[in-house]
N, C-alpha and C positions, 0 to 999 in steps of 0.2 A: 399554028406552027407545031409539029412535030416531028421530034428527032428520030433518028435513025438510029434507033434500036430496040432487038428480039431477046425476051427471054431466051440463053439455048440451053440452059439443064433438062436432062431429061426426067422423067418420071421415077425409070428405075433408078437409076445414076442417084435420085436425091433422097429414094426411101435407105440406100443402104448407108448414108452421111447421119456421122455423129448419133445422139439417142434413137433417133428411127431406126436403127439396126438391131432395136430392144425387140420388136416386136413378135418375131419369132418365137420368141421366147416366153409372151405374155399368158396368163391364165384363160382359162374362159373362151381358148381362140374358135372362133368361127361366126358364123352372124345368123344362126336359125331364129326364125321371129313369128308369133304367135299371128296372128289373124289380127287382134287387136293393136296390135305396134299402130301408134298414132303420125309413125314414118319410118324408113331405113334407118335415118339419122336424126339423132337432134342436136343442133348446134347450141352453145351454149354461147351468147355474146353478143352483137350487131355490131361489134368491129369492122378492122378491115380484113381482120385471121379469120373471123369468124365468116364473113359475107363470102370472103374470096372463096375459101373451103368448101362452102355453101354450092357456090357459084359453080367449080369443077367437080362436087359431086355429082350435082343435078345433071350437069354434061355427061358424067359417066352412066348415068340412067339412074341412080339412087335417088328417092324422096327425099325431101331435107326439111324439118321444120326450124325455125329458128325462134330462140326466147331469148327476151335482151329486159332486164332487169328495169333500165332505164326511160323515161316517156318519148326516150329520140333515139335515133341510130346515129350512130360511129364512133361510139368509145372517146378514144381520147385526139378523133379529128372532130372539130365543133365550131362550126362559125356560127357564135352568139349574139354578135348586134351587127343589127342590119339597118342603124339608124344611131347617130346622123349619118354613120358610114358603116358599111362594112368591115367587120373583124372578125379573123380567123382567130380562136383562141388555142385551138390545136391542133397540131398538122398541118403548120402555116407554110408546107414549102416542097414541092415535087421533087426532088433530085436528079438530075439529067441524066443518070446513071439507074435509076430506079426502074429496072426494066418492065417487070409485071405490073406496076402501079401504072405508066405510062401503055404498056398494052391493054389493058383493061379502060383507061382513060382515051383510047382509040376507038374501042371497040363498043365502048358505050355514047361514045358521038358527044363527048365532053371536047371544051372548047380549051386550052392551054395558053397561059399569058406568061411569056420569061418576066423576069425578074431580073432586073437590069441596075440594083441598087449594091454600090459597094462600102462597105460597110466603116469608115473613117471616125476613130475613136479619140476621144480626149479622156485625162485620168484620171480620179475624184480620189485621191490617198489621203486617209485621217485629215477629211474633212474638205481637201483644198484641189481646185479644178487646175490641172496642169496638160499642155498639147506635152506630147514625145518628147518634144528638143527643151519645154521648160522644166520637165522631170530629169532629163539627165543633166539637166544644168544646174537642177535645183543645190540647196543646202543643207535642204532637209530629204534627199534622197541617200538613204543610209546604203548602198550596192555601190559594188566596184566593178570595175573591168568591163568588159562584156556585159555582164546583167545589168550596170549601170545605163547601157544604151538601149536596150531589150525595150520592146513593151510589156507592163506589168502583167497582159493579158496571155505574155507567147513567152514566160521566162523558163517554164521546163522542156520546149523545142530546143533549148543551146543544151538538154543532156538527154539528147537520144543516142541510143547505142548506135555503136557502128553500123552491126549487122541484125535486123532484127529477126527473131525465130522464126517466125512468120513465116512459112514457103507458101502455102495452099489456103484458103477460106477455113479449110476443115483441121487447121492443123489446133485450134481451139481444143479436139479430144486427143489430141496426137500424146501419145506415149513420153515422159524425158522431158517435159515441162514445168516438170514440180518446183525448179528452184526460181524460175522466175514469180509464184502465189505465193508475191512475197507483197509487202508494205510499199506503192510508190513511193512512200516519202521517205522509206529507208534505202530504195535504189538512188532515189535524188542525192541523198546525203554522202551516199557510196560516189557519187560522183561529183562531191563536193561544191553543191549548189550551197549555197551560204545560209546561216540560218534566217539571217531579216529578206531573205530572196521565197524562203521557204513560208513563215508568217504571213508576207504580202500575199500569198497564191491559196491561203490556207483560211481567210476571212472566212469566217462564220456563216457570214451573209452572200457568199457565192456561189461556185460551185463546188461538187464536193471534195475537201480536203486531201492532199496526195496521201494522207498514214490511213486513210479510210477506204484507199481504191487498190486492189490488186493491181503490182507493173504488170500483169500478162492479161489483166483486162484494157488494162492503157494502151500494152503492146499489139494488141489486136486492132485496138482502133486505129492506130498509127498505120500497121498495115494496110487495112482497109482503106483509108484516107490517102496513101500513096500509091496503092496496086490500080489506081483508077488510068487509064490512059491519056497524056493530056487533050483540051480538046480547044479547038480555036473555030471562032465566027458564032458559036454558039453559047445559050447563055447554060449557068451551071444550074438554076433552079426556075421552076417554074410556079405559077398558080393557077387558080382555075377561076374562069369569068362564073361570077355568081358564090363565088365564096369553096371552101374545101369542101364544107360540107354537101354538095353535091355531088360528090362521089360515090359517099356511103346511100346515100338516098337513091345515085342511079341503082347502085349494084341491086340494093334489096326489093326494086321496081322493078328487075329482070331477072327474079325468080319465081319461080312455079310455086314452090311452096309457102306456107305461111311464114311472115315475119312478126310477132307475138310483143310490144312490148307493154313495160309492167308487169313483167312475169318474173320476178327477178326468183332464181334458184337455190333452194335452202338446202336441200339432202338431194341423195344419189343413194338406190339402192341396185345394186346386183344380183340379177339372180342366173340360175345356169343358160334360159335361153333370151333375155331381154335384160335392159333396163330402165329404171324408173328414176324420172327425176319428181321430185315436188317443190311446189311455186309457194313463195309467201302470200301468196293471195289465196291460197287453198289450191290450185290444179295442180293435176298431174299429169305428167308425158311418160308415155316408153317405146323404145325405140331398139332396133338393134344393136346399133353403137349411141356415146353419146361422146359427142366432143367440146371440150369444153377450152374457149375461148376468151377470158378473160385474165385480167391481173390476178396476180399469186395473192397480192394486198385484199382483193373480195373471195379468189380460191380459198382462202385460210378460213372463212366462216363456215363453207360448204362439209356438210356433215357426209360421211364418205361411208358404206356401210357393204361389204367390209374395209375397215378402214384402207389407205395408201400404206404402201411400203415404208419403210420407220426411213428411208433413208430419201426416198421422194416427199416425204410430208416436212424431214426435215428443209431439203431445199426449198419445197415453195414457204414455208416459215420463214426461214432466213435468209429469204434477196432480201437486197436491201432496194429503197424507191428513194428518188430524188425529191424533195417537196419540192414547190414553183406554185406561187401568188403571183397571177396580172395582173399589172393595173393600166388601163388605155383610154389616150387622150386621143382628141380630132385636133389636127395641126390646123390652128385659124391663119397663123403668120409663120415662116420659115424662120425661126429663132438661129437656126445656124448661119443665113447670111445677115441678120441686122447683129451680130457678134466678132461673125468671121470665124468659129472656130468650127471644127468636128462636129459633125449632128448627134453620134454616139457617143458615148459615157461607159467605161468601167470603172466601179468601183470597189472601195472595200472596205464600203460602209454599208446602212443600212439601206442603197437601194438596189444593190447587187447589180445589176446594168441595166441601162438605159438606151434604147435602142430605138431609131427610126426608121419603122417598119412600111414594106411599100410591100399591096397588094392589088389584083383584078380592079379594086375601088379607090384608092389613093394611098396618100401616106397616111401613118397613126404613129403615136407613142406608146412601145410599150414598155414598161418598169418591168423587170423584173425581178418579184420576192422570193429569192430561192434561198437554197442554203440550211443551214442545220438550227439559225432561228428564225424559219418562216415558222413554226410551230405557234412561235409568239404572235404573229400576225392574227393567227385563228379568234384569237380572241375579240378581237375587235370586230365592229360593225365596217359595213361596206365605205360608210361614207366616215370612219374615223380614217379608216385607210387612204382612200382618196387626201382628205387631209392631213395627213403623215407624210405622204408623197409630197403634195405640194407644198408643204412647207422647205423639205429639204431641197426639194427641186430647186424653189426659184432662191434657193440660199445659194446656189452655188453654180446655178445658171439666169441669172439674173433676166435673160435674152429671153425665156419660158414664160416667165410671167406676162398673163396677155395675150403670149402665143399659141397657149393651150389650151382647151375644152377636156374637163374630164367626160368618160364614156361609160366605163364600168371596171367593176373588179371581178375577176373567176378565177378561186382559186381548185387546180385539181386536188390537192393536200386536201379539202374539205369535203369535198365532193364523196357520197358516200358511192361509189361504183366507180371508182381509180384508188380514192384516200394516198395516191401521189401520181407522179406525173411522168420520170422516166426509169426504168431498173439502171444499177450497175452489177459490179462485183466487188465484194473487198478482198482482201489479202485471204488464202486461202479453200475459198469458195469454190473456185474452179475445179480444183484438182480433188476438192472433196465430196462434190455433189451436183456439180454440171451434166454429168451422165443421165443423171436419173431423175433432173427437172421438168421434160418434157416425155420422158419414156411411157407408154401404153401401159394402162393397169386394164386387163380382163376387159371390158366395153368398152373403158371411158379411154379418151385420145386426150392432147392437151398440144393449145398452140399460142400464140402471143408474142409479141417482138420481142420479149422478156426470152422464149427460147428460140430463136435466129442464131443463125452458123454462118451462114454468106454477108450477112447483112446488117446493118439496121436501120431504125426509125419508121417511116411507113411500109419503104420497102421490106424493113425486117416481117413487121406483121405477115403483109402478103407473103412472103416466103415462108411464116409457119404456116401460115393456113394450107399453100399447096403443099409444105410437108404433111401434114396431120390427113390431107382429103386421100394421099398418095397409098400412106398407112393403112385406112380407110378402104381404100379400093382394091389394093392387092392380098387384102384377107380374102 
């Protein structure tokens, strides 16, 4: 099954959007290459930014080699157990709107399975499991009014602005935005969400804090999330038979050039007509451009020579990354019909939500550890965790115990080639250093769903990677 629809941005249309209109500008410009060049390009990642870029370079006639750090392709899409079932552990989910991820998903003769699971929550508050109608009826729900009937998971939906700034994808660099890089939880406040309304949404153990997230990084999403058209008979997400990770594995199977990994990349040096990267295995590449396709989180190690611009080295330092610990079970018994309640779980406690997840392979449980002390998580072994789970689990889903098999834990927080799992922004970020996150220094390019303008999540990736190939090709 697939839907109908075309990427229509064009080429030039996208290099002249937000940082890619840096590159005029950039040192070093031209691409003359010694005889030795071990390619036009070297991609720096086995993402999806990285593979896609890869992908339309090679279409434009450029050599591309690729070095990916890690002993497998796709970053941070990875279907990890393939026994007793199938689990996506990231990039568990195509979006129907995701144009180039679904053209490319056509075009490599992958197979797409909707996703037809809607998502029905019960709510774990300091300790104790309540459906919607038993929390607002509760005695211990300390909210009034409106937020008293909300779900604890949708309380800052009742304070959206009227009119959000939003007009265009692009309006992220638009000029006259400064006042909104401010603290969401000081806009919330401004719109007198209540303090025990603001606490509940603010658990440690969820997601990230509204005083920690820029309103104009929230206000972007909100955009995005409504400029969508509605769409009826059709499902909103998709999966793919055989697990996600067959995507990244077709793309890098339908390149010309080499895909390298275990090569993971310590320095970058420039020089007037190439550059050179070096591997911690001891090799080296040089290339005319090098583009580099990974998280700012493993960018930060990368020894840069001549260093980055004081004010791009500042941005990739300071995104901030969301942690996220799984932990995932094989459903033996439908615990939500011998109960009768909600298959899903928010909470705001220690298991941050609890989600029944359906993929190409069936249903699974996945927990997930996120939040500001997954940190704490790290310490422990796989199977202390597992048992930390299940103990809270069947404390307050009694229906679980029985119903579950554990599977495994993967946390990207640990993982040294993410060291977390998704960027945001906080308060200020944008308007101080969004320009010049993904901007061209002299060879090197830079892409990642960390720097996406139309988009995000998978499709964000792809859509740096065809910004960064675009940069790329019209030098």
């Amino acid at each position: 099954m697939k839907p109908a629809i075309k990427s229509t941005i064009s080429r030039r249309g996208f290099v002249q959007t937000g940082s890619a209109a840096l590159v005029a500008s950039s040192p070093l410009f031209g691409c003359a290459q010694p005889a030795s060049n071990d390619a036009d390009v070297i991609v720096v990642g086995a993402g999806l930014a990285g593979l896609y870029a890869a992908m339309l370079l090679e279409e434009s006639g450029l050599s591309v080699l690729v070095l990916e750090g890690n002993t497998r392709l796709g970053g941070r899409v990875y279907t990890k157990y393939q026994t007793p079932q199938l689990v996506d552990v990231g990039g568990q989910e195509i979006g129907a709107y995701y144009a180039r991820t679904l053209d490319v998903v056509d075009q490599l003769g992958l197979e797409l399975i909707p996703q037809t699971l809607t998502p029905k929550y019960e709510y774990v508050i300091d300790g104790q499991a309540y459906t919607l109608e038993e929390w607002a009826a509760s005695e211990r729900n300390p909210l009034q009014g409106q937020e008293r009937q909300t779900p604890p998971n949708a309380l800052s939906s009742l304070y959206r602005p009227e009119e959000n700034p939003f007009k265009t994808a692009d309006t992220w660099f638009a000029e006259g935005l400064g006042e909104y890089d401010i603290s969401y939880g000081d806009f919330l406040r401004s719109r007198n969400m209540s303090e025990d309304a603001l606490d509940l949404i603010s658990s440690p153990y969820g997601s990230t804090p509204p005083d920690r997230l820029s309103w104009l990084y929230v206000l972007r999403s909100q955009w995005l999330a409504m400029s969508r058209p509605p769409r009826t008979g059709e499902p909103a997400f998709y999966n793919l038979a055989g697990g996600m990770q067959t995507l990244p594995q077709a793309m890098a199977k339908s390149l010309k050039g080499d895909v390298l990994l275990d090569h993971f990349v310590q320095s970058v040096r420039q020089e007037p007509d190439y550059a050179q990267v070096q591997c911690e295995n001891g090799k080296s590449f040089q290339a005319g451009r090098i583009l580099f396709a990974i998280p700012p989180t493993i960018l930060r190690s990368v020894q840069f020579e001549p260093g980055l611009p004081a004010l791009q080295n500042r941005a990739i330092q300071e995104l901030p990354f969301r942690h996220l610990t799984g932990v995932y079970f094989s459903i033996e018994d439908a615990y939500w019909d011998l109960d009768g309640r909600p298959p899903f779980q928010w909470t705001n406690g220690p298991l941050g939500s609890v989600m029944r997840w359906v993929n190409a392979d069936g249903n699974y449980v996945w927990v997930n550890l996120g939040g500001q002390n997954n940190p704490l998580v790290h310490k422990k072994s796989d199977n202390e965790i597992i048992a930390s789970v299940e103990q809270e689990l069947y404390r307050t889903r009694p229906s679980m115990k029985g119903s579950l098999r554990p599977i495994g834990v993967h946390s990207w927080s640990k993982n040294r080639f993410s060291l977390g799992a998704l960027p945001y922004r906080g308060p200020g970020q944008i308007t101080q250093t969004e320009a010049a996150l993904a901007a061209p220094f002299g060879r090197l390019h830079f892409a990642g769903d960390h720097t996406s303008v139309l988009v995000t999540g998978m499709e964000g990736a792809m859509e740096s990677g065809e910004r960064a190939a675009f940069e790329i090709m019209d030098i």
